[in-house]
LOFI-48995 format. One line per field, with one value per residue: residue in one letter; x, y, z of N, C-alpha, C in turn. Coordinates in steps of 0.05 Angstrom, whole numbers, plus 5000, padded with zeros to 4 digits. Atoms other than C-alpha are relative to their C-alpha. Layout:
res	c(A / ...)
n.x	c(X / ...)
n.y	c(Y / ...)
n.z	c(Z / ...)
ca.x	c(X / ...)
ca.y	c(Y / ...)
ca.z	c(Z / ...)
c.x	c(X / ...)
c.y	c(Y / ...)
c.z	c(Z / ...)
This chain:
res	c(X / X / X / X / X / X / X / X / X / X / X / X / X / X / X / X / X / X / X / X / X / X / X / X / X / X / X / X / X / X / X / X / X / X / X / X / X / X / X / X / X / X / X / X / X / X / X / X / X / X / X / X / X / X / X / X / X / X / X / X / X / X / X / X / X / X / X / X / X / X / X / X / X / X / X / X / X / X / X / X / X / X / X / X / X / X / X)
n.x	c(5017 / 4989 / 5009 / 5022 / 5023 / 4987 / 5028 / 5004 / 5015 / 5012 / 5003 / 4989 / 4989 / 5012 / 5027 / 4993 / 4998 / 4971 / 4982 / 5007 / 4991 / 4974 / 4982 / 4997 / 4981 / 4969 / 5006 / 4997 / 4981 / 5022 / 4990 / 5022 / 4992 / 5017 / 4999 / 5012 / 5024 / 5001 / 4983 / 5011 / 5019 / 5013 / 5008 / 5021 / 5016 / 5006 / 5016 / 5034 / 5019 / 5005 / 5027 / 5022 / 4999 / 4993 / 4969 / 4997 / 4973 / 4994 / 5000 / 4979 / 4999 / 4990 / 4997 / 4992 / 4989 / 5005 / 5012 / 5031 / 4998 / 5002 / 5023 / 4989 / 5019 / 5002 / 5004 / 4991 / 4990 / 4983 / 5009 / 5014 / 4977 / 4991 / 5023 / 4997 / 4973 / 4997 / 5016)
n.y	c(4976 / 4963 / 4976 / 4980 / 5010 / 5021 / 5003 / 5022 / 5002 / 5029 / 4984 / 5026 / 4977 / 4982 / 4988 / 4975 / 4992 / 4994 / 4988 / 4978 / 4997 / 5001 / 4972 / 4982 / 4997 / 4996 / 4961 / 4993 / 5007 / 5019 / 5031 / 5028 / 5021 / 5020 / 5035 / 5011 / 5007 / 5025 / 5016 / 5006 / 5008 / 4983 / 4977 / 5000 / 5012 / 4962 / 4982 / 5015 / 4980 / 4968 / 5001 / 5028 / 5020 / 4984 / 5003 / 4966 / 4984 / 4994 / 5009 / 4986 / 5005 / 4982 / 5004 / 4976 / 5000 / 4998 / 5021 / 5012 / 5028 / 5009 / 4987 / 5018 / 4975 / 5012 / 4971 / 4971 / 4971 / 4998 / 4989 / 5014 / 5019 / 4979 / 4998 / 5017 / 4992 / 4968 / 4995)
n.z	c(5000 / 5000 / 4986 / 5007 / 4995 / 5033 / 5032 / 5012 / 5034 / 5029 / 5024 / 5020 / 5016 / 5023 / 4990 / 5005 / 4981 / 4985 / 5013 / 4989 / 4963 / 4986 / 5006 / 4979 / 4978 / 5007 / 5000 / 4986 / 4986 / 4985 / 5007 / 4997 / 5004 / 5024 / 5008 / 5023 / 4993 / 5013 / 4991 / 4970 / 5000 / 4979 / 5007 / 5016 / 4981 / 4975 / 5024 / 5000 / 4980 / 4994 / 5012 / 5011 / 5007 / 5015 / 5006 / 5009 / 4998 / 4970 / 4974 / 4992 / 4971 / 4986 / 4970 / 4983 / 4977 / 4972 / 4994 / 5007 / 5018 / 5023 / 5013 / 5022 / 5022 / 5022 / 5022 / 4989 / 5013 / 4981 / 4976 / 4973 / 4987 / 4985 / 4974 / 4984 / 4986 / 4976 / 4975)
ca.x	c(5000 / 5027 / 5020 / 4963 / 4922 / 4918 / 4885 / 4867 / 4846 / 4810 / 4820 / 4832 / 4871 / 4822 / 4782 / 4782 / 4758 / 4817 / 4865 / 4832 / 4835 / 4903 / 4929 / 4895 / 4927 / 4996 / 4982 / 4965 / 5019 / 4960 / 4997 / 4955 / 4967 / 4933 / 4902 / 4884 / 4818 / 4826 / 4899 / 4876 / 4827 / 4818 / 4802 / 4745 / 4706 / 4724 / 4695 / 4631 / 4615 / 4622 / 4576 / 4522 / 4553 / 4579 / 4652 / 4648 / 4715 / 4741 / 4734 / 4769 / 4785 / 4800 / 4834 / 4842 / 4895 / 4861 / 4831 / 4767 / 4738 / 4747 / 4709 / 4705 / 4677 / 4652 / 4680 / 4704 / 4715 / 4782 / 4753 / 4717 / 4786 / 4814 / 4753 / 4754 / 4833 / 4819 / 4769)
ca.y	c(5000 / 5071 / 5134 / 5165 / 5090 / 5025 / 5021 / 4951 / 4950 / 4888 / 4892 / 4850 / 4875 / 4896 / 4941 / 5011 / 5027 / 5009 / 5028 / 5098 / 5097 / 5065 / 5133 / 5173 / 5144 / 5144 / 5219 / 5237 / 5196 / 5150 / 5075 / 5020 / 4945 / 4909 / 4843 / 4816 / 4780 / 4732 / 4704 / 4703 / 4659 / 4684 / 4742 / 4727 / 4712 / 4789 / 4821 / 4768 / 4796 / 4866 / 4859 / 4813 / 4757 / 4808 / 4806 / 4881 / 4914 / 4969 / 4938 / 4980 / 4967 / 5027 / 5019 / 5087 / 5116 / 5143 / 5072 / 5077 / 5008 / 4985 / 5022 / 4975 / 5020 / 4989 / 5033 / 5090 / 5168 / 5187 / 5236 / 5181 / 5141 / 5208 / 5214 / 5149 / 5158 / 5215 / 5180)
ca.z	c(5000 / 4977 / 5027 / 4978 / 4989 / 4937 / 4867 / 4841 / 4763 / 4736 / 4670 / 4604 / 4549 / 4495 / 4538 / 4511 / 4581 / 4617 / 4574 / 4581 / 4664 / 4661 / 4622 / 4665 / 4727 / 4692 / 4678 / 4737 / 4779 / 4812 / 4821 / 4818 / 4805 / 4741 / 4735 / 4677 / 4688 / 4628 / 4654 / 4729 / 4740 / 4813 / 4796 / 4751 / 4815 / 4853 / 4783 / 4785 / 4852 / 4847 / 4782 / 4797 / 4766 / 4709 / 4678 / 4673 / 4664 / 4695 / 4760 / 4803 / 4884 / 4928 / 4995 / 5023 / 5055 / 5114 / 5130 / 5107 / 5076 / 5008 / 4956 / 4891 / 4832 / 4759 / 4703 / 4746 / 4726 / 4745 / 4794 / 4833 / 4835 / 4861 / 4915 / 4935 / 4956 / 4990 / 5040)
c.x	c(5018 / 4984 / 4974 / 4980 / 5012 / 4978 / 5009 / 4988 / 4995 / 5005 / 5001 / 5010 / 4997 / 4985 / 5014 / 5003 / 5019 / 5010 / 4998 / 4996 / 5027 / 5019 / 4993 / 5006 / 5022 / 5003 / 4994 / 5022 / 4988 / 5021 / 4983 / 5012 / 4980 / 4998 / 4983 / 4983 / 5001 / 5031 / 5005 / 4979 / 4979 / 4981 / 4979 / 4975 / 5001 / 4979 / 4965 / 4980 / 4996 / 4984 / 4986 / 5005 / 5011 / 5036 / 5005 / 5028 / 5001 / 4996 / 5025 / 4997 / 5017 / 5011 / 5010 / 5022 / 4986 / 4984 / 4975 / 4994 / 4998 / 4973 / 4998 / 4971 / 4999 / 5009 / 4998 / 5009 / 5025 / 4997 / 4987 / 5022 / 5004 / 4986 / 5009 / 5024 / 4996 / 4979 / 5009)
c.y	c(5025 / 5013 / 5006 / 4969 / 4970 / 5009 / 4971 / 4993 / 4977 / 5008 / 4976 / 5020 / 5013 / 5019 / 5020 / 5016 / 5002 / 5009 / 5028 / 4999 / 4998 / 5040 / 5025 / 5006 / 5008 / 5033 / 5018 / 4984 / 4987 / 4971 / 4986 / 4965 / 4991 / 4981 / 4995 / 4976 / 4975 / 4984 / 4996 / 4993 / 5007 / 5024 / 5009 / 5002 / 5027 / 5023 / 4991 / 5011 / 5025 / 5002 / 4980 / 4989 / 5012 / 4996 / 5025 / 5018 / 5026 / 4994 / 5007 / 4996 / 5020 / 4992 / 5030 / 5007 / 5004 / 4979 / 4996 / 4973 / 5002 / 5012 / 4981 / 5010 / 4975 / 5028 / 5032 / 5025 / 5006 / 5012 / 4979 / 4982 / 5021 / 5000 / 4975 / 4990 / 5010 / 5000 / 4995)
c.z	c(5000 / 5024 / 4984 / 5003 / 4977 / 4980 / 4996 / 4986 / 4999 / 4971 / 4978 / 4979 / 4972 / 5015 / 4996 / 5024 / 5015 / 4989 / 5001 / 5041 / 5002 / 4994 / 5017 / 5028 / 4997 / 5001 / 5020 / 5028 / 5013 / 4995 / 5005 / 4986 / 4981 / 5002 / 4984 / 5000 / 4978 / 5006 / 5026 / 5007 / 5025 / 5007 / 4989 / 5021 / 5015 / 4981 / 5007 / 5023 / 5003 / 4979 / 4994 / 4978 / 4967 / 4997 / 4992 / 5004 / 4991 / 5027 / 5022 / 5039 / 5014 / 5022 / 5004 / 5024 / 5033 / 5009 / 5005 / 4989 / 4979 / 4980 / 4970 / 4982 / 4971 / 4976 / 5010 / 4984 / 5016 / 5022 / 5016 / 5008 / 5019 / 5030 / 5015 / 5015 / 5021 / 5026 / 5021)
């Protein structure tokens, strides 16, 4: 966990979506960790629950620095990654 909190992208690697979030973390200096949803099978199963049973990517997992709980967004705006940092 970084000082400013974690990010944890779902993602696969045709999704226009991510690929637009990742640049606007990189761009703004946001670190976050990628997992690619079709070569982690684990993983297929954190997506399924956050969208009713959905493989919806961006699937994004907040942990906040100031130790708020886990915020886990579908297809986030960078501002709500931002927010959800900053709880």
């Amino acid at each position: 966990m970084t000082a400013q909190g974690n990010v944890i992208m779902y993602s696969t690697t045709w999704c226009g979506y991510c690929r637009r979030l990742k640049s606007q973390l990189d761009r703004e200096g946001i670190a976050y960790t990628e997992i690619d949803i079709e070569q982690d099978p684990s993983a297929v199963a954190v997506v399924e629950k956050a969208n009713n049973g959905n493989r919806t990517v961006p699937t994004v997992v907040v942990t906040p620095a100031g130790g708020a709980p886990d915020v886990t967004m579908t297809n986030p705006s960078l501002a709500e990654v931002k927010q959800a940092l900053a709880a």
